[in-house]
N, C-alpha and C positions, 0 to 999 in steps of 0.2 A: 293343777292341770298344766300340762307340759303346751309349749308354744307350736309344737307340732299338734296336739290338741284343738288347738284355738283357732289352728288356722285354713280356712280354705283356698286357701292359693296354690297352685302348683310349688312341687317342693323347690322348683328353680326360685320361685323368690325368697322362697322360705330358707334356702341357703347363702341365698344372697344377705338376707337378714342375722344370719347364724355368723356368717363373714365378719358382716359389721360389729356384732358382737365380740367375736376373737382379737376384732383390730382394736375395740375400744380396751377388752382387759390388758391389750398389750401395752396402752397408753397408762391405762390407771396403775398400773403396779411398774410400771417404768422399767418395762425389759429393755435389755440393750442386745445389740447385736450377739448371736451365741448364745443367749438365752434359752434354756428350752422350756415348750412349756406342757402342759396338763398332757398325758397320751389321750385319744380319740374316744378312747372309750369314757377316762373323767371327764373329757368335754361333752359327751354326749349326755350323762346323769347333771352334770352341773347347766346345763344347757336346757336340755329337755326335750334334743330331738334323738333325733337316730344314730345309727352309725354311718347309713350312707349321704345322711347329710352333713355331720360335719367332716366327713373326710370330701364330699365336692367344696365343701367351703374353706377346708382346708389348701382343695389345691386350685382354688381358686385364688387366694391370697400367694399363694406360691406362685402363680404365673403372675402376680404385679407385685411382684418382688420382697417381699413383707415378710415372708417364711420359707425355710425351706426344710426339707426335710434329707434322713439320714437314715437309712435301713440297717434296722436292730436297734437303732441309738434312737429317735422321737423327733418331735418336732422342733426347732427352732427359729430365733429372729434370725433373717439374714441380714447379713452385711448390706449395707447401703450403696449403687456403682457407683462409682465415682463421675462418671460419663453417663450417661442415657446417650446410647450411639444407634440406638435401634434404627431412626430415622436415616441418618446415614447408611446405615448395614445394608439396610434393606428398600434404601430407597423411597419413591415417592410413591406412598401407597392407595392415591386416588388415581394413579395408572393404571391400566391395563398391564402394560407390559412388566410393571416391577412384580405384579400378583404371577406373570407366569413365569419368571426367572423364580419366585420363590417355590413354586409349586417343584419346578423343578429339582429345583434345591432338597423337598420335601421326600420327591421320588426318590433321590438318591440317596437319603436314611431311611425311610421309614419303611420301605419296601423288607430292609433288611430286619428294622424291627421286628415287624410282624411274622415275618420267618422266627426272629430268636420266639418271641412273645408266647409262639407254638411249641416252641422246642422246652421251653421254661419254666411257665408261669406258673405257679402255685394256684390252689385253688381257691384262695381267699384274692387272688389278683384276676384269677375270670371272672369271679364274682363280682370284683369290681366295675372290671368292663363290661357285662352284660348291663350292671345297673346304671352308669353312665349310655349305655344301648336304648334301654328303657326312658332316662331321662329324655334323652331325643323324642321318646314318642310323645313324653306328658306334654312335654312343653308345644311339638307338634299341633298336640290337641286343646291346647290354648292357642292358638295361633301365635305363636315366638317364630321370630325364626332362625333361634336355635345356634347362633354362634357360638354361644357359650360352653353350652351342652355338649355340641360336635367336635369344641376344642378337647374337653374332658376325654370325651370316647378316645380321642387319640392319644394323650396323654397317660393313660389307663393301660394301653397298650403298651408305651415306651416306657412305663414302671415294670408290664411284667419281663423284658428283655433282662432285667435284673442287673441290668447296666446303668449307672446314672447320668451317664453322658448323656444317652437318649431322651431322659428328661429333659435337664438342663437346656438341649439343644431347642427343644419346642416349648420351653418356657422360655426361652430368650425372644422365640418367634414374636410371643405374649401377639396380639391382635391382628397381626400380621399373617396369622396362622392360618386363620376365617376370614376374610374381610371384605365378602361379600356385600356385609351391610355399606362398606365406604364406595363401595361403585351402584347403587342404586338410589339413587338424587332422587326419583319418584317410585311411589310406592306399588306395589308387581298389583294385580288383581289376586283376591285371595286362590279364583281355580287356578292361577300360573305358579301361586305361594307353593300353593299343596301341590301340586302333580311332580315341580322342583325337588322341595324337600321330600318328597315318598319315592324318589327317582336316589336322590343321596344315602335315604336309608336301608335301602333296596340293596346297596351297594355298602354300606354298614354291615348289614345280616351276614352278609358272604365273607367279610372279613371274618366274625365274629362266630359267625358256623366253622368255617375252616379253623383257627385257631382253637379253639371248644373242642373240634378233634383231632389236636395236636398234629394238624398236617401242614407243616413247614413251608412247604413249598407251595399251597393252594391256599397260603396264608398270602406270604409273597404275590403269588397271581391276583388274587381279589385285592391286596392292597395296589398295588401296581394298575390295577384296569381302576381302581374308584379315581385315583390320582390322578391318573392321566387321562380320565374321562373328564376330570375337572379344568384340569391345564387345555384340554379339546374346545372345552367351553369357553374357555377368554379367549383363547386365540380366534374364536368364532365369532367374539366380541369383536374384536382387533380388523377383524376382514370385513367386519358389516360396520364397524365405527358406531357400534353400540352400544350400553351399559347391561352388565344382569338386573330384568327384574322380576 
């Protein structure tokens, strides 16, 4: 019996699990850097779960630096930075204001993204991002709140640009990306949790429908209004000297 079998956890932990897995074969068989290793699919039979599990665990280990990946060529160990600069880059991320310089930041790719992503994407890369779409919901309906998941969904996107700079550039983000959770010191009521998150993913769909039908530019507009509906909300923070929660 397969651990996806066994288990009733949302697939978010279940991938989380699947993670840990892939970091320890990487220990036991002492890959180095450039290493590559099993394609998705051996890891999924030697594993025991799915495909869209181990590709979220996949690229989860890739946003903390541990893998990276290479289109046509598989997965690999990455190189180790030599610097972790993130905290510098991006500043102090229990502010207010560094979360909306990044947002900004975030407008000024991914808008573009989401245009290519439409113009793009293979159908095995909306497949992906619908099922990072859906992860938002499970984990929704576990009460998560869903940084993880939300990172994916975006990330999903800047693979189907078929560009990998647009990865790289929001795996660099790694936490910085979501980090919602680091500005709420106390915890929201669950009605505030939910009407928040179903407000986000409302705003998810529209990305998600427009790209789905290849409309470019109503890809762009719904990435552009979720963005900047979120950058609305810190600065909203900012003017009331409040936290999200």
């Amino acid at each position: 019996m397969s651990l996806e079998d066994t288990s009733m956890t949302p697939t978010g932990s279940l991938s989380d699990r699947t993670a840990k897995q892939i970091e320890q074969m990487v220990a036991e068989r002492g890959l180095q850097p450039g290493d590559r290793l099993p394609t998705v699919q051996e890891l999924s039979q030697r594993l025991g779960v799915s495909l869209s599990v181990v590709r979220e665990a996949i690229a989860s280990l890739r946003a903390g630096g541990l893998l990276h990946t290479r289109q046509g060529a598989g997965i690999f160990v990455a190189e180790p930075s030599a610097i972790d600069n993130r905290g510098l880059f991006f500043g102090d991320l229990s502010q207010i204001s560094s979360i909306v310089e990044i947002l900004e930041l975030r407008l000024a790719v991914e808008v573009e993204a989401a245009g290519l992503a439409a113009e793009r994407l293979s159908m095995a890369q909306e497949s992906r991002i619908y099922e990072a779409f859906q992860q938002i919901e499970v984990a929704m309906n576990h009460g998560g709140t869903c940084e993880k998941e939300d990172s994916l969904f975006h990330i999903a996107i800047a693979e189907a640009t078929n560009n990998r700079r647009f990865v790289e550039f929001l795996t660099q983000l790694g936490n910085a990306m979501i980090p919602r959770n680091r500005l709420r010191p106390l915890p929201a009521s669950a009605k505030e949790q939910t009407a928040y998150l179903m407000q986000l993913q409302d705003e998810h769909r529209l990305i998600l429908d427009a790209i789905s039908r290849r409309d470019p530019e109503d890809a762009r507009r719904a990435m552009r209004n979720h963005l900047s509906q979120s950058r609305d909300r810190y600065h909203s923070m900012i003017r009331a000297k409040t936290t999200l929660r």
